[in-house]
N, C-alpha and C positions, 0 to 999 in steps of 0.2 A: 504493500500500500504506500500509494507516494507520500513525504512529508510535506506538509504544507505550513510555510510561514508566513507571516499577515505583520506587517508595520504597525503598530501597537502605540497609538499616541498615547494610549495612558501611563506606558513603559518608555516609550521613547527608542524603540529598539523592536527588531524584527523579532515575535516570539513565533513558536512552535504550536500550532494551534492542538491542541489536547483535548477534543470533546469532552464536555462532560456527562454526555451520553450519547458513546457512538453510533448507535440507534437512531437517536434523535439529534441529531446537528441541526441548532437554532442561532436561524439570523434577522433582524430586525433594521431597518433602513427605514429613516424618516420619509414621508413621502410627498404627495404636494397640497397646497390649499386651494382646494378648487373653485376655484372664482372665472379664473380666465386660464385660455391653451396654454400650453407650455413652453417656454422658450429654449433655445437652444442648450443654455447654460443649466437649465433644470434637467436637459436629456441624458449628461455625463452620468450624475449618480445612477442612474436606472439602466444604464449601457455596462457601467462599469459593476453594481452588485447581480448585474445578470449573469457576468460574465463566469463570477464567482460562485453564483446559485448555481449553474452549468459545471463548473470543477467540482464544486461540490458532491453532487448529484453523482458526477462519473467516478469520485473517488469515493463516495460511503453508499454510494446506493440511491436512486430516486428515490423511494419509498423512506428513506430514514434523512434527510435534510427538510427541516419546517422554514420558511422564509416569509415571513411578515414587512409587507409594507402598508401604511396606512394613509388613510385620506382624511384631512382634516377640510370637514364640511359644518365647522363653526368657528365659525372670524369673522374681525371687524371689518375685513377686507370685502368679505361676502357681504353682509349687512350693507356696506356703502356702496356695495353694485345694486343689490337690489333697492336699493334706493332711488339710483339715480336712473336706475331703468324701469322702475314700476313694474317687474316681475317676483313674483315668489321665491325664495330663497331655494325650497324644494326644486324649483324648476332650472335653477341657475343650477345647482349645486347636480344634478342631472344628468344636464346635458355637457358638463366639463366634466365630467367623469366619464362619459362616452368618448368626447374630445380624446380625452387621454390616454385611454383605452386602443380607439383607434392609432395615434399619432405612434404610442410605445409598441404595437403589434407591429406598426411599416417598419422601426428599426431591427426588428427579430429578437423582439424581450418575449421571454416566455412569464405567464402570467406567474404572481409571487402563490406561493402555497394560501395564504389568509389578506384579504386586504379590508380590513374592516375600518369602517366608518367614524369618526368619533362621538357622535352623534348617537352609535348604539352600543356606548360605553360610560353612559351619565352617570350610569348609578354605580358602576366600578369607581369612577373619578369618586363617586361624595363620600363611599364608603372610606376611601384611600385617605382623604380629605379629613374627614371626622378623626381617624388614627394618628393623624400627623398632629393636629389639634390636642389628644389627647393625650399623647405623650411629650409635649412641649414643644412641639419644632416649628408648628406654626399659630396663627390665634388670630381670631378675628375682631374686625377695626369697620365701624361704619358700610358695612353690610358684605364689606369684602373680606378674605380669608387671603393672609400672608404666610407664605415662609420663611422662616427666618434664621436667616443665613450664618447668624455667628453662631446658631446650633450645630451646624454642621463644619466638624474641623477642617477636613481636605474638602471646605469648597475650592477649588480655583487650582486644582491640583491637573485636571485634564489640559486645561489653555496652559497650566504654566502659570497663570497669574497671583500678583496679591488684593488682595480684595479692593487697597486703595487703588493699583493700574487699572482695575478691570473697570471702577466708579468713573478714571478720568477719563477714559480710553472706550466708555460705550455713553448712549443715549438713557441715561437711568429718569424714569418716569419719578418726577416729583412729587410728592402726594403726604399731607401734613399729617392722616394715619401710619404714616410707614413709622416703625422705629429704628429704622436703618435704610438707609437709600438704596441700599444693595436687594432688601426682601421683595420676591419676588408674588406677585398674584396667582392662586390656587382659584380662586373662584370669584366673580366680579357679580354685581347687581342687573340686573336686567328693566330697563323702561320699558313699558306696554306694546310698542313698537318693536322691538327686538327677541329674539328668541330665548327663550328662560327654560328652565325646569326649576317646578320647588324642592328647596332644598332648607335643613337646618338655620341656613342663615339668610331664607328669604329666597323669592324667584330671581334665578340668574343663571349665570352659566359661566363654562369653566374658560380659567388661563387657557394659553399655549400650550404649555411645558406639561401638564399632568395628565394631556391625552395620551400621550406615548407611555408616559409610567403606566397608566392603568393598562393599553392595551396591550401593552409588552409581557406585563405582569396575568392577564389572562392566556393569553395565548401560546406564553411560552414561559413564563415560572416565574421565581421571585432570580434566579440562575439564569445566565443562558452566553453563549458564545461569541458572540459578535454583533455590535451595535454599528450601522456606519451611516454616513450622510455627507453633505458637504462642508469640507472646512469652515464655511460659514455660520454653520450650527452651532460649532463647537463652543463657542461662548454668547448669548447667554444659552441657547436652547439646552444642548448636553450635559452643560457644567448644573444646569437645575433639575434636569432628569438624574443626576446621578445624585446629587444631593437628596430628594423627596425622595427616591425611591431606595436608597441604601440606610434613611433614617425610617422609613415605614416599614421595610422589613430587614433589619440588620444582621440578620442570620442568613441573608443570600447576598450572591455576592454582584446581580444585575450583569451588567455585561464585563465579559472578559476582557476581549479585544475590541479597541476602539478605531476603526478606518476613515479617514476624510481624507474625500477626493479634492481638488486643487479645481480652481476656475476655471472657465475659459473665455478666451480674445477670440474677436473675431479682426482679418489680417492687425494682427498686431496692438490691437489698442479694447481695452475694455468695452464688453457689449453695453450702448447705451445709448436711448430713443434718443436724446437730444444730438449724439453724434450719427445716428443715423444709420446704426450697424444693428438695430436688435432687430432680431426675428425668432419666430417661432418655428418649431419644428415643422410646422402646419405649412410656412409659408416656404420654407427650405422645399419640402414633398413638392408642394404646388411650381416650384421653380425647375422640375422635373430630374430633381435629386433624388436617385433612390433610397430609399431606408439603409439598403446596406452597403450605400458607398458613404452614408453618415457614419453608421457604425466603425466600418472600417478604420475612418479616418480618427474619431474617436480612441479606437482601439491602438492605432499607432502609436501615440503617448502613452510613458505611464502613469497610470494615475495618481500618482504623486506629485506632480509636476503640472503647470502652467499648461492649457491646450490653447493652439491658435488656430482658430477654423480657417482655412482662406481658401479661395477657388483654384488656385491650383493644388492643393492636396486633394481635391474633391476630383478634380480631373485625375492625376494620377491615379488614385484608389478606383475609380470607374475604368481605368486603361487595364488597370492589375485584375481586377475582378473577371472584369470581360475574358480575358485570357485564362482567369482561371478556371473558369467555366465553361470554354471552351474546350480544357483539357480534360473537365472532369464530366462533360455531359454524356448522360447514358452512363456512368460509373456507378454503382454502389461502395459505399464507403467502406475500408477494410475496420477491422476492429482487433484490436483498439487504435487509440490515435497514436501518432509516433511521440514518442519517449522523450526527445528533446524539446515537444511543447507543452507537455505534461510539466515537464521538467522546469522550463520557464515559470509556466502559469503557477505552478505549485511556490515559485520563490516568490512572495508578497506582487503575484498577478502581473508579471514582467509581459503584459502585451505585447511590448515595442518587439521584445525577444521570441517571442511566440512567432512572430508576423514573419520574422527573419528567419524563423524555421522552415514556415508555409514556402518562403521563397525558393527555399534551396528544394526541399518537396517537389515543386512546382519545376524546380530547374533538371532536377533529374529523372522528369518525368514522372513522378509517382503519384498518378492521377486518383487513387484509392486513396492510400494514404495523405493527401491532401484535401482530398473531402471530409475525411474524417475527422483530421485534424482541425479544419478547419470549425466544422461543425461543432466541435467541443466551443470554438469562441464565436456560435452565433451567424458564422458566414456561409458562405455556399448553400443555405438552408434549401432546401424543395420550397417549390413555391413562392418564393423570392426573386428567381431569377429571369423573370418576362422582360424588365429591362435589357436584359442581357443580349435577348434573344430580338431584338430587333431595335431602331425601324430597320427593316432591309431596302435600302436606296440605293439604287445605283447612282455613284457620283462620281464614274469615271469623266462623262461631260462637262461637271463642271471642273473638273482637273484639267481636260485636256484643254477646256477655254480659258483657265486662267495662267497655265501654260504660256498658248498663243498669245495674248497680253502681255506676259512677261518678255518674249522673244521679240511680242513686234515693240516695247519699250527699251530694250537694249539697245535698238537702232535708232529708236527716234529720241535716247532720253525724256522721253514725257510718259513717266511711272503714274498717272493720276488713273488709267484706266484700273492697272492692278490695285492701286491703294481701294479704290471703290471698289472692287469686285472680294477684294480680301475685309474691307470693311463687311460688307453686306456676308459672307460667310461666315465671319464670327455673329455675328451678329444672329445670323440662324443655325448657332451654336454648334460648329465646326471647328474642329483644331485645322489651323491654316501651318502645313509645311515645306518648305522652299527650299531645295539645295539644288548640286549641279547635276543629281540623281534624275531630280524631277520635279512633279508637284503632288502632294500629299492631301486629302481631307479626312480625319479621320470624325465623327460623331462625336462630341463630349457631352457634358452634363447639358440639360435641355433644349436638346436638337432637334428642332424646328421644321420637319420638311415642307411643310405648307410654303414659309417663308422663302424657300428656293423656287418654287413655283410663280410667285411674284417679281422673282431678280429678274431684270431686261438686260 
């Protein structure tokens, strides 16, 4: 059985993952708030713990890896959409969960084992809530329920931080109930307008932070193996999941290992609507990207590290894929996958190193063992690969006319014909290649034929 190590930010160091029930290997991965589709930068965690519910799987057994991600479908996030749209919250919260559902199937996520709702976890949260209360660790203030943070010694021990960096260093909600700026909300009041359940301390409803205790805590113990999400999370969200939930039941020890994936840029610079680079997966698909030339390129990096989406990585990955699937169509996959991507994946999920395996696979022909391989990370899947398989154009014509262009501008120096004819090809999404070979088109990422049809 292979060994598998996992980057361990609560250790700081790659540990050796040691189930606590090999039987049962349990993973948790925060999931999204479903208001609006997803963006690009939300797609990394869900690419990357798939990758790992897929190792998992092939190294302890489908049947014995439980994988929980959940959907948070209570927030003020939601509440101010339905607001300002004049829809029902149910119906918002709905149809972004189909969104999501769809957008994560086109990159080739296999669904999580449990993806439960917060929503149908209220009375886990009050129960959990009441306990925390009653053993000192939190207490309630004007109708809202605090935890309180200098009860728990290693708060600030996952980020690294001391309680004063974390105060100057984040957004702390002011509020003349707190007795400490640091305590965080368990449970808030609810106005007639907004969603409530009664509870002990009056109709309202719960913080952030204690949907994941509770549903972690149903679904997979007060124990369990690995927690992961994006570095983002890590302070405040984790750093107050592991506090509520390690003083509410201190005889388990919550999650072992703690993974966060790293951002991503899109060419080079922070995704961000005012710079004009943020998109959603939704609109990537619709740019006639497929799922698995996202994944791919996703997969290139490893997830420790900074991603930078750009269109030429998306071309390449589409040039690699094509070919790989042309090597492997009509193959059934050999079993098991070859050893040296086992061997990657198993060292803290070395994709970049996996890919590099595929390559040489691919280079020596081993059309079996590269679908198999491959298929351990998600790629080459059945049913995925229609992109692959067309459009079928012939575009020798327009080779050979921009060709003629080229030859009749050698004589006359006046290149404006080719620059327009190679404009308009990119433009309907064709890699445009020129040497003393000849002239090249080959199809890239959303290739257009209608738009050839229109060139004069």
């Amino acid at each position: 059985m292979a060994e598998i190590r996992l980057w361990n930010t609560r250790t700081r160091q790659k540990d050796l993952l040691d189930p606590i029930d090999p039987l049962n290997v349990r993973m948790y991965v925060c999931g999204p708030t479903v208001y609006d589709r997803a963006h690009m930068g939300n797609a990394r965690p869900v690419i990357v713990f798939d990758t790992l519910f897929r190792l998992l799987r092939h190294v302890y057994g489908a049947d014995h890896v439980t994988y929980v991600r959940n959907f948070t479908d209570v927030d003020d996030k939601i509440n101010k959409r339905s607001q300002q749209s004049g829809r029902p919250i149910s119906e918002i919260t709905e149809e972004t969960i189909g969104w999501y559902h769809e957008d994560m199937d086109a990159l080739g996520v296999l669904r999580p084992s449990h993806e439960p709702r917060a929503t149908g976890y209220i009375g886990e949260m009050i129960a959990m809530i009441e306990g925390l209360i009653r053993d000192g660790f939190a207490y309630e203030a004007e109708g809202h329920v605090l935890f309180s943070v200098e009860t728990y010694a290693e708060y600030g021990k996952l980020s690294g931080r001391s309680v004063d960096d974390m105060i100057a260093g984040a957004r702390v909600e002011v509020a003349p109930y707190k007795r400490n700026a640091m305590d965080f909300v368990l449970w808030k009041p609810s106005s007639a307008d907004l969603p409530g359940w009664d509870s002990p301390w009056g109709r309202g409803r719960p913080g952030w932070h204690i949907e994941c205790s509770a549903m972690s805590l149903a679904l997979l113990g007060e124990s369990f193996d690995i927690h992961g999400g994006g570095n983002d999370l890590m302070f405040p969200h984790h750093e107050n999941e592991i506090a509520q939930s390690r003083c509410a039941h201190p005889e388990g020890e919550f999650a072992r290992i703690w993974m966060h994936n790293e951002m991503l840029q899109v060419e080079g610079k922070k995704m961000s609507k005012s710079l004009g680079n943020f998109f959603t997966v939704h609109d990537v698909l619709e740019q006639g990207i497929p799922g698995e030339v996202i994944r791919f390129v996703y997969l290139s990096t490893h997830y420790g590290k900074p991603m930078d989406w750009t269109a030429e990585k998306a071309r390449q990955a589409q040039e690699t894929l094509r070919k790989w699937r042309g090597l492997t169509a009509g193959i059934e996959p050999a079993a098991p996958p070859a050893p040296e991507v086992i061997e990657a994946l198993s060292d803290d999920l070395n994709t970049a190193g996996a890919i590099a395996a595929l390559h040489k696979l691919a280079g020596a022909g081993d059309a079996a063992g590269l679908k198999a391989s491959a298929g351990l990370m998600g790629l080459l899947q059945d049913g995925m690969g229609a992109w692959a398989e067309g459009p079928r154009v012939d575009l020798s014509a327009h080779e050979t006319r921009l060709a003629g262009a080229r030859a009749a501008a050698m004589e006359s120096k006046d290149f404006s014909e080719v620059d327009r004819l190679k404009a308009a090809y990119v433009a309907a999404g064709l890699e445009v290649r020129m040497s003393k070979g000849g002239v090249e088109l080959l199809p890239g990422a959303g290739f257009d034929a209608a738009a050839l049809e229109a060139l004069k």
